[in-house]
Each structure stands twice: as C-alpha cells, then as structure tokens.
MMTF fields as JSON, N, C-alpha, C and O atoms, coordinates in Angstrom:
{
  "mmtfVersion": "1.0.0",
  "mmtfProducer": "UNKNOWN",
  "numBonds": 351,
  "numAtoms": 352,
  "numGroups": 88,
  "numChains": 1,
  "numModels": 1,
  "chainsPerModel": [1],
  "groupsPerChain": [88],
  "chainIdList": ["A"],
  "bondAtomList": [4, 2, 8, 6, 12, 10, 16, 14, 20, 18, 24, 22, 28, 26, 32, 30, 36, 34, 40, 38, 44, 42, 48, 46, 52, 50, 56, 54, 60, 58, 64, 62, 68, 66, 72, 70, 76, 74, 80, 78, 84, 82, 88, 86, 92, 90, 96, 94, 100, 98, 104, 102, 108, 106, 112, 110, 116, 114, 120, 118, 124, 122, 128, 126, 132, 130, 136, 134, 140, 138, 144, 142, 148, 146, 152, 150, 156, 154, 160, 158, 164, 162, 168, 166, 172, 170, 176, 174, 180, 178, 184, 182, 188, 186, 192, 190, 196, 194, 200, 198, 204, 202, 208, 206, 212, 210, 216, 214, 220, 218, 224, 222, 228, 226, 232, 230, 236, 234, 240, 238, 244, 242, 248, 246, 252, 250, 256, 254, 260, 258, 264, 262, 268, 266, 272, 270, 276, 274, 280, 278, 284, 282, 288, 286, 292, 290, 296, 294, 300, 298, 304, 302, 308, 306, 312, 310, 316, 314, 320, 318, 324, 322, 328, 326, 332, 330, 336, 334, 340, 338, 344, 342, 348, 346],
  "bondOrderList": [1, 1, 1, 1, 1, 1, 1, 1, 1, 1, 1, 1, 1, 1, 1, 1, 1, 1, 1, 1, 1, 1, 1, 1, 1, 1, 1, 1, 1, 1, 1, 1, 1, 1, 1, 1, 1, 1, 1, 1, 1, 1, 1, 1, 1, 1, 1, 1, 1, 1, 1, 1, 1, 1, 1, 1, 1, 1, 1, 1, 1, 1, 1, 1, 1, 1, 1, 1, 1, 1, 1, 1, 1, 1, 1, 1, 1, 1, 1, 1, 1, 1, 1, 1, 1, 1, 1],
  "groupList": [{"groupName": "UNK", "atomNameList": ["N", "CA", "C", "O"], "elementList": ["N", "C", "C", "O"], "formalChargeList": [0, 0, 0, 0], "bondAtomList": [1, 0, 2, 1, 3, 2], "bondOrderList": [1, 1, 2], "singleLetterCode": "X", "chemCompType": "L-PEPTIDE LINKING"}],
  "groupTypeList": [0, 0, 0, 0, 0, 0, 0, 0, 0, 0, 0, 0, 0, 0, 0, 0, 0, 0, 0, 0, 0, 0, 0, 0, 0, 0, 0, 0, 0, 0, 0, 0, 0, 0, 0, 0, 0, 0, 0, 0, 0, 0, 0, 0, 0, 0, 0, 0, 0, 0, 0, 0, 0, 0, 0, 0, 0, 0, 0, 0, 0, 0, 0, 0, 0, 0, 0, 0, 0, 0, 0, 0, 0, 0, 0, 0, 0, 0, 0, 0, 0, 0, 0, 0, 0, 0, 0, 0],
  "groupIdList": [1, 2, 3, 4, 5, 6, 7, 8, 9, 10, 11, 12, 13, 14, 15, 16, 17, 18, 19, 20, 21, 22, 23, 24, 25, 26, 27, 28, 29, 30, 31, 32, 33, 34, 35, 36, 37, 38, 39, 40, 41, 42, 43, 44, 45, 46, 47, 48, 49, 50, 51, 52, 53, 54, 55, 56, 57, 58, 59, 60, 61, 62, 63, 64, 65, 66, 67, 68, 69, 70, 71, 72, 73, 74, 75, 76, 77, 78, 79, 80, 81, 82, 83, 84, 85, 86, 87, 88],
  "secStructList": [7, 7, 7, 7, 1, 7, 1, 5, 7, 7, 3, 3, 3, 3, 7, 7, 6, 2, 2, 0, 0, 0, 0, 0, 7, 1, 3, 3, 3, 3, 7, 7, 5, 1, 1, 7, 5, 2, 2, 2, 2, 2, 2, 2, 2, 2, 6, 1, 6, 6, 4, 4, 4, 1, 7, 6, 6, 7, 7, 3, 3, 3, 1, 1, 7, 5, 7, 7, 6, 6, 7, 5, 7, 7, 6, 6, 7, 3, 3, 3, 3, 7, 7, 7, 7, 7, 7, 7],
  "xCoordList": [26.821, 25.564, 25.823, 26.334, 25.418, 25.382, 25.084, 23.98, 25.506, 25.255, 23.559, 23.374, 22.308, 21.423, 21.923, 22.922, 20.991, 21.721, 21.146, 21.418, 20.027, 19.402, 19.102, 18.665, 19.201, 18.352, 16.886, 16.189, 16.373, 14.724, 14.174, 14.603, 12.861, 11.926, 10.694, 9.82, 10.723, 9.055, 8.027, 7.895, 7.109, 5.708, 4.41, 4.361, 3.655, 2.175, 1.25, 1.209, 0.173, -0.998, -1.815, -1.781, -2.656, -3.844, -4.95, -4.901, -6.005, -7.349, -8.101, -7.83, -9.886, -10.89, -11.85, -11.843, -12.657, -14.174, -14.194, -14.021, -14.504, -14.641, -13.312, -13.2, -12.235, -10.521, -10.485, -10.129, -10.839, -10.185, -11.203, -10.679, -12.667, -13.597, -13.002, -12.997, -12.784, -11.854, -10.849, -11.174, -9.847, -8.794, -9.077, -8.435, -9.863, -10.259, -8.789, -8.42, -8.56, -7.279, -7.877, -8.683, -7.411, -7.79, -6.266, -6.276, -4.928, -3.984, -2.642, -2.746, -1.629, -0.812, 0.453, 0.487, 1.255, 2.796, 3.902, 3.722, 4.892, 5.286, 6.493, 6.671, 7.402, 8.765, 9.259, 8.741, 10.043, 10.017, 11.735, 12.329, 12.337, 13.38, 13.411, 12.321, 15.014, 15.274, 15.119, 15.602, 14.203, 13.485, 12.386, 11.968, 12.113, 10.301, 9.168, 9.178, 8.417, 7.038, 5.504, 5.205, 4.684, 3.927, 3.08, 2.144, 3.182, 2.993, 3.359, 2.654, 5.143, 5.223, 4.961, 5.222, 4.374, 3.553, 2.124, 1.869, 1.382, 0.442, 0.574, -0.06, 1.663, 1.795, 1.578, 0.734, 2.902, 2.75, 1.096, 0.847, 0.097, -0.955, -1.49, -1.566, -1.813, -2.103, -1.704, -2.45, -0.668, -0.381, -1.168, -0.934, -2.265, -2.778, -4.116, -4.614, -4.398, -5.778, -6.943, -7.124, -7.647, -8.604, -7.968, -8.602, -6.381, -5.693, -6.041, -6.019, -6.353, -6.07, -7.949, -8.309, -8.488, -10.15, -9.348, -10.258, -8.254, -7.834, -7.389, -6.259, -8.368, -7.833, -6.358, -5.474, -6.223, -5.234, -4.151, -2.939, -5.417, -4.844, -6.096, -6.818, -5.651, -6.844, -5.978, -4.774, -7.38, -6.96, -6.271, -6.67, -5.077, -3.772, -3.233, -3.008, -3.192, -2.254, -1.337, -1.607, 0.075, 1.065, 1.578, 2.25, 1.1, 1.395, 0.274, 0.316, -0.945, -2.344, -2.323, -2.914, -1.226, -0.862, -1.495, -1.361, -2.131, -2.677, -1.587, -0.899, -1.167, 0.013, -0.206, -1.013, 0.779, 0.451, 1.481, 2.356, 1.293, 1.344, 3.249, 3.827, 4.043, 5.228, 5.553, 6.594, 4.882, 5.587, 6.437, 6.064, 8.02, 8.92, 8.537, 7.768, 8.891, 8.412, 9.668, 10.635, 9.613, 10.723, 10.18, 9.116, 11.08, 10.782, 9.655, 9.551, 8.776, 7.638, 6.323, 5.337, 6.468, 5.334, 3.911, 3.983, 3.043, 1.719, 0.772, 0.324, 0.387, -0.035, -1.195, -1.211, -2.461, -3.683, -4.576, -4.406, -5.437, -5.945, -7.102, -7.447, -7.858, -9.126, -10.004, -9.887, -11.068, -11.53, -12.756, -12.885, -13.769, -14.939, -15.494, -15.505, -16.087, -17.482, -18.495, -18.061, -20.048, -21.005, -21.967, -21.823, -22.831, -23.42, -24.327, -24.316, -25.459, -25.99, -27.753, -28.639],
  "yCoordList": [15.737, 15.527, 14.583, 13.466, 15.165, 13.84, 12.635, 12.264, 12.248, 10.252, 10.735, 11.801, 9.565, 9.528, 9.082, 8.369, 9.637, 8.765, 7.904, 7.527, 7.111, 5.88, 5.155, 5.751, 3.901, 3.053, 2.854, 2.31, 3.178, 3.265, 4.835, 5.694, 4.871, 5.746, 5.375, 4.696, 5.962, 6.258, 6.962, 8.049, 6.35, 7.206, 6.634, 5.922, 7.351, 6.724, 6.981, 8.024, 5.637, 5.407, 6.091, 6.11, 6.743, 7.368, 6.448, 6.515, 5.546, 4.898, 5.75, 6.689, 5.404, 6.341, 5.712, 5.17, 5.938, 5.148, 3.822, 3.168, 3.256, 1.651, 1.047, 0.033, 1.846, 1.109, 0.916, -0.065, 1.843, 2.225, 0.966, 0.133, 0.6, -0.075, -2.035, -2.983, -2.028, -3.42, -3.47, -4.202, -2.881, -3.296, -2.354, -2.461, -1.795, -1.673, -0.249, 0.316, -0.298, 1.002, 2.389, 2.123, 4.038, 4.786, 5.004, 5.363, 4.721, 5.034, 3.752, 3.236, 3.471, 2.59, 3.32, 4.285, 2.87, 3.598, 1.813, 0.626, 2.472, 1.494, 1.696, 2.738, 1.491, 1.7, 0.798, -0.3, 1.203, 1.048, 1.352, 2.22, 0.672, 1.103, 1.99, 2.542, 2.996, 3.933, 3.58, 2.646, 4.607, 4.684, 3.771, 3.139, 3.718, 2.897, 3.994, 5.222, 3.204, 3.561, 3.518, 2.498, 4.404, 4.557, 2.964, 2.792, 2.109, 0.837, 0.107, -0.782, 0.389, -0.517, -0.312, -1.225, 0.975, 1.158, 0.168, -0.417, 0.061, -0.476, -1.947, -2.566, -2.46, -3.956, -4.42, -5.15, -3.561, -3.595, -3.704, -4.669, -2.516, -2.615, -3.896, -4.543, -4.503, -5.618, -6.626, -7.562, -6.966, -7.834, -8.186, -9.186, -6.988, -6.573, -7.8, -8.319, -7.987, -8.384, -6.867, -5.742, -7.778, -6.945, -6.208, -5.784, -6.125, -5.161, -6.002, -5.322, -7.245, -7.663, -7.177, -7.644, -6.537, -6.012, -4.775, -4.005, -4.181, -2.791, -3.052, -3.533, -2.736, -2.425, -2.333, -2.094, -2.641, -2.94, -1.343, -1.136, -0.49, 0.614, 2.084, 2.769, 1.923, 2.883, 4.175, 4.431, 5.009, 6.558, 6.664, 6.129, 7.488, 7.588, 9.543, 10.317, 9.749, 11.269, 10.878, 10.387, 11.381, 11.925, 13.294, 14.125, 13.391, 15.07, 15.888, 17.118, 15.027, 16.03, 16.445, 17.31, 15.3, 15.54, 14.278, 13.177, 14.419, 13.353, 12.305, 12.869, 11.089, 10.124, 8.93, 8.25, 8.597, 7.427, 6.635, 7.183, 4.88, 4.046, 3.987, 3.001, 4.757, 4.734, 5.977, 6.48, 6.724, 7.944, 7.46, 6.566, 8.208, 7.71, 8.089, 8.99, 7.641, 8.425, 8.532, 7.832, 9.757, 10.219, 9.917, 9.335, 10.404, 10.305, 11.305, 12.502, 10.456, 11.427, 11.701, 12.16, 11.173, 11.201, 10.658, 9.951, 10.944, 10.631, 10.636, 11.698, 9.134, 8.639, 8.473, 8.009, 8.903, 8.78, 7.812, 7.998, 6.879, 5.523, 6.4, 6.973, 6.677, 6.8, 6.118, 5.905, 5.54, 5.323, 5.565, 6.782, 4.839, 5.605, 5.597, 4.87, 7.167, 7.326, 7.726, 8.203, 7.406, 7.431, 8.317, 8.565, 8.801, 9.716, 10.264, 9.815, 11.408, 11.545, 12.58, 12.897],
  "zCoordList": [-4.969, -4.274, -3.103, -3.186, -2.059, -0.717, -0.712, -1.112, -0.504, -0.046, 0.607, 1.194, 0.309, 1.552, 2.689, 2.778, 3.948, 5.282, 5.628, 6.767, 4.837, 4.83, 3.862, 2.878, 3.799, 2.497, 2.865, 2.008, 3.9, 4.001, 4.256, 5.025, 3.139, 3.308, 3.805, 3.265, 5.036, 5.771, 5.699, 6.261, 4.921, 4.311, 5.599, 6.603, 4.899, 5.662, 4.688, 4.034, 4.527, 3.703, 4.37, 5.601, 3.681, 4.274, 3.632, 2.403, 4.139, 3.829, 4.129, 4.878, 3.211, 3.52, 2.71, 1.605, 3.568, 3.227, 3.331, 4.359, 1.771, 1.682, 2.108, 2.797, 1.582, 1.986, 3.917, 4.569, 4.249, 5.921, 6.201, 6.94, 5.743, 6.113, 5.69, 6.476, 4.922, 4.602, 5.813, 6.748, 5.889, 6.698, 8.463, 9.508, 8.245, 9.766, 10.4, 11.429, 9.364, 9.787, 8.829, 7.938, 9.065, 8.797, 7.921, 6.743, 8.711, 7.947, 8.559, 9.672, 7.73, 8.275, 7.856, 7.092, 8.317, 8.275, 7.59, 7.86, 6.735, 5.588, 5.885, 5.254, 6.348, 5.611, 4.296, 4.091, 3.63, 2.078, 1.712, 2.352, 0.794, 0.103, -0.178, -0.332, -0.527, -1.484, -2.623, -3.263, -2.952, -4.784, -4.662, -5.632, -4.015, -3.757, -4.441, -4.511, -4.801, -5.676, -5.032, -4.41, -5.134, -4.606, -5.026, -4.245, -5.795, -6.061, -5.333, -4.856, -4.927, -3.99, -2.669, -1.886, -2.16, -1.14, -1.062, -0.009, -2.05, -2.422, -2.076, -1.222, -3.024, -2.44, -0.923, -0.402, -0.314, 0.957, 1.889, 2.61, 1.683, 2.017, 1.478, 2.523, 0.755, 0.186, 0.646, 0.358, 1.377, 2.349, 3.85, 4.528, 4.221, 5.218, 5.216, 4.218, 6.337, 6.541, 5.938, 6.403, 4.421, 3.593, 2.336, 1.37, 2.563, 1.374, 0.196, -0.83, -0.011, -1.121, -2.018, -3.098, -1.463, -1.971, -2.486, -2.792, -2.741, -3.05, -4.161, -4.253, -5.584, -6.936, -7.184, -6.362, -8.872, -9.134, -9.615, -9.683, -9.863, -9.786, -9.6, -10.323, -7.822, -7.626, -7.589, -7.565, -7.598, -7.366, -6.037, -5.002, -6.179, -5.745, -5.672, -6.603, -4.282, -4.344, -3.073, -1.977, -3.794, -2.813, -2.211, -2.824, -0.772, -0.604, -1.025, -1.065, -1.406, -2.066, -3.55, -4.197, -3.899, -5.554, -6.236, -5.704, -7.318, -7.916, -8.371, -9.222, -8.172, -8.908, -8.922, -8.289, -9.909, -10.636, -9.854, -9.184, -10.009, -8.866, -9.546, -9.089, -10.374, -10.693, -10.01, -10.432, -8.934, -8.647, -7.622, -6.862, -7.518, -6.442, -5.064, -4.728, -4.661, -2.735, -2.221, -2.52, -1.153, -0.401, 0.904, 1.117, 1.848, 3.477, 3.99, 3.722, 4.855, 5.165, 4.525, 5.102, 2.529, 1.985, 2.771, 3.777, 2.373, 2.881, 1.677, 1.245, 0.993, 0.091, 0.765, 1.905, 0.004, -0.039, -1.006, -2.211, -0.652, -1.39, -1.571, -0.537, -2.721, -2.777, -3.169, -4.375, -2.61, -3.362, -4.265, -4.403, -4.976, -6.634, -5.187, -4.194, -5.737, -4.464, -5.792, -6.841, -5.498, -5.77, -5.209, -4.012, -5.758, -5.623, -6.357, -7.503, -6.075, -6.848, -6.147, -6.941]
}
C-alpha cells in the first residue's frame, strides 16, 4: 500500500442555522492530522469566536452520511453540524 503524500487532511465544516448564527460563519475550512476525527474537527470549531455554545455531541454527517464524532476523516470531507430544529 502507498505511503500518504501528506500528514494533513483538509475538510470543511458546514454550519446552519443556530451554529452558522453563533460564530457568524456558514462554513470554515480545518486542516487536521492524518487519522483525525470528526471530533477533532469539532474541537477545532470550538476554538472559534461562539464555537464553545456547540454541544458536546451534536448531530453530525460526513459526505451526507450520518457519523459519530469517532468517524475518521480523509481529504476533502465536508462535515455538517446540525443542529435540534423545532417545529411544529
């Protein structure tokens, strides 16, 4: 199997609604270690002016896939924050 040709993977957070409304961004771009976790994407946002109002484990898809904050991320993923909408 090939060597990677980097030790960093570049994803982008997608925010929406109440999230994009805290930090005033719609989406931010992360670079991240090889074998990084959609958690430790999370941290990262959480460092942001407002990230720290973002649950400890919100609803989460990578690629439009539902995952949990242990899913690995590759180059290019695009992790989506959702958050509880209400309604009725």
């Amino acid at each position: 199997m090939p060597a990677p040709s980097t030790q960093i993977v570049n994803v982008r957070v997608l925010l929406f609604a109440s999230y994009a409304d805290r930090l005033g961004l719609e989406s931010v771009r992360v670079a991240l270690p090889l074998l990084a976790t959609v958690g430790d994407a999370l941290d990262h946002v959480r460092t942001l002016p407002g990230g720290d109002q973002i649950p400890p484990r919100p609803l989460c898809a990578v690629n439009l896939v539902h995952a949990g904050l242990e899913t690995r991320l590759a180059e290019g993923d695009e992790i989506a924050l959702l958050p509880p909408l209400a309604g009725g």
